[in-house]
Phi, psi and omega in degrees: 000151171183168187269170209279303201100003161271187171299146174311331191244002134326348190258321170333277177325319184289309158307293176332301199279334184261017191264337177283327157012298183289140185226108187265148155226258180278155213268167192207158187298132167107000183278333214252344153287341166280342166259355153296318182270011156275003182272298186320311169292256227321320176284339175289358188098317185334328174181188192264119173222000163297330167240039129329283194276352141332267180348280196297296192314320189281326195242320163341290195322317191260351163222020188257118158331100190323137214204156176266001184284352173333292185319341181263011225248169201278081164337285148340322180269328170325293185273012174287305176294323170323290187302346166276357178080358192257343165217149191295135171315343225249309185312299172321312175312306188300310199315304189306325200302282187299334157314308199288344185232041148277169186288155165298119155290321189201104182082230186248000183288103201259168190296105132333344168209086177296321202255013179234089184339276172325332186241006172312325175281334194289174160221150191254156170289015133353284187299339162307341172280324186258323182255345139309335186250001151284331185287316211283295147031280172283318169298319177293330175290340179228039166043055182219066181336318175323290187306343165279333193269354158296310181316307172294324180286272181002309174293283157351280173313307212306329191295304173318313168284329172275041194260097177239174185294010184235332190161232212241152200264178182256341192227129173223135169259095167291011160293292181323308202068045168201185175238198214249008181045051143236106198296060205294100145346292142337278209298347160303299194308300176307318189308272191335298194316283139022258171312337200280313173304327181296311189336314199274349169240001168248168170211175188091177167316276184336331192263350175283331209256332165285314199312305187316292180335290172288353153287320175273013133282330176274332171291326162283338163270315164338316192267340196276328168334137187268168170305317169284018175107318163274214186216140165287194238220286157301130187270131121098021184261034188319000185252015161258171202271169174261182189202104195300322190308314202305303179293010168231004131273021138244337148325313183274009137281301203289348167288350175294144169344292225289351169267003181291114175105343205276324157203174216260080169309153168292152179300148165074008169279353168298290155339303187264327121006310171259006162285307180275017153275313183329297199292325178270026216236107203283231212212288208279007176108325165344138166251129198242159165121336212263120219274135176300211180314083186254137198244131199300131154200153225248022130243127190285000179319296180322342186240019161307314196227183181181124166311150167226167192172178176281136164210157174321314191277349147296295148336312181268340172278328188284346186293336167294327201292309173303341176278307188297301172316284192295348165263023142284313206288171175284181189260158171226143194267128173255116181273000000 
């Protein structure tokens, strides 16, 4: 693996375009970063890839069948087509309808998967990427501030309970009345991302308060960084594997808008970061390294060794990273 040696947004582009591969129909955790962040592309210019995601929106809405997986699929951009006339309120709706009547895990954070045994009570931090900036979202579509302020409390409660000796857990159960005291790297990556997108879409004290929040989280992958750039797959775990994703989300934080300013990272840790997204960044646009399905388990031995391989949440976090990299460059026009 290694880096191309293009323009930030020719490597753009290249990811993106092998990021279509994937073809959703009903949604699964990690979809709603890969179609955001061909949205991401498409506004930096890399290609047309809007109407792509139309195109995949459009035929859920009419032909995947209301579901309970509904609840993962990428909100924010949903109603973003609403709100552009391009997709039906009806889309938006299924989503909202069924969120608004799952049971609570935790605070206002509801269970997401009520129809998956092992997980049902639970909430995993996953979900801090997707479902706050669906909530914050939806209050701009329907002038109805409750709904932002839901959106912070979402982020919040979910952060406050998953808050371990290492950083932030991947899982908390209220049977249990704990999480799983595993500081899972990825689900950090999602978590920062997240917060970051909400900052941009609240306003006020409340968006200050997400802002604090996600500097300490990024502040805490600052100090945990491997020599190569990445992150192991458990923070303060040395018997886990490394995990490539964790370096294109945190790229794509500390270049988000919404971190200009927020804090004074160490030197060369950015840096060194956007080197090891280069080195995982295959010829054909793979983003390689990036560990599969890892599902919350209460021994951490289970986040010891992990398949690694292509998957959307691989692929849609490096297309943020890479995105975030091409709004630093000067612009170059792709013919």
């Amino acid at each position: 693996m290694h880096s191309s040696g293009l323009t930030p947004l020719a490597d753009l582009r290249r990811v993106a375009d092998r990021l279509m591969d994937w073809r959703f129909h009903c949604w699964y955790w990690g979809d709603a970063i890969a179609i955001d962040g061909l949205m991401e592309a498409h506004t930096l210019g890399a290609g047309a890839y809007r109407d792509h995601v139309l195109d995949t929106l459009q035929r859920w809405h009419w032909n995947c069948l209301p579901n309970f997986d509904d609840v993962l699929a990428p909100g924010a951009t949903i109603i973003q087509f609403v709100m552009d006339g391009d997709l039906s309120p009806e889309a938006a709706d299924r989503v909202i309808d069924l969120l608004e009547g799952l049971p609570a895990a935790y605070g206002v954070v509801p269970a997401l998967e009520p129809h998956r045994p092992l997980f049902r009570h639970g909430l995993c931090i996953d979900a801090v990427y997707h479902l706050p900036a669906t909530y914050a979202q939806l209050a701009r579509w329907r002038g109805d501030k409750r709904f932002a302020d839901k959106a912070v409390r979402v982020a919040l409660d979910s952060m406050q309970v998953l808050r371990c000796k290492a950083g932030w857990a991947q899982w908390f159960d209220p049977v249990r009345k704990r999480n799983n005291e595993v500081a899972w790297t990825r689900g950090m990556g999602w978590a920062v991302l997240g917060l970051l997108d909400l900052v941009r879409l609240v306003e006020g004290t409340a968006a200050d308060e997400v802002a604090d929040l996600a500097a300490s989280v990024m502040e805490r992958l600052a100090q945990t960084q491997a020599s190569d750039g990445n992150w192991d797959v458990v923070l303060e775990y040395p018997e886990a594997d490394s995990e490539t994703s964790t370096a294109a989300f945190f790229v794509a934080a500390a270049l988000h808008p919404a971190a200009d300013g927020l804090l004074a990272l160490p030197r060369g840790v950015l840096e060194s970061a956007i080197g090891a997204c280069g080195r995982a960044l295959s010829g054909d646009g793979t983003y390689t390294g990036v560990t599969g399905d890892v599902l919350p388990d209460w021994d951490i031995k289970a986040y010891e060794h992990a398949p690694t391989g292509p998957s959307p949440w691989a692929q849609g976090a490096a297309v943020r990273a890479f995105a975030a990299l091409a709004r630093r460059a000067p612009p170059v026009r792709l013919d």
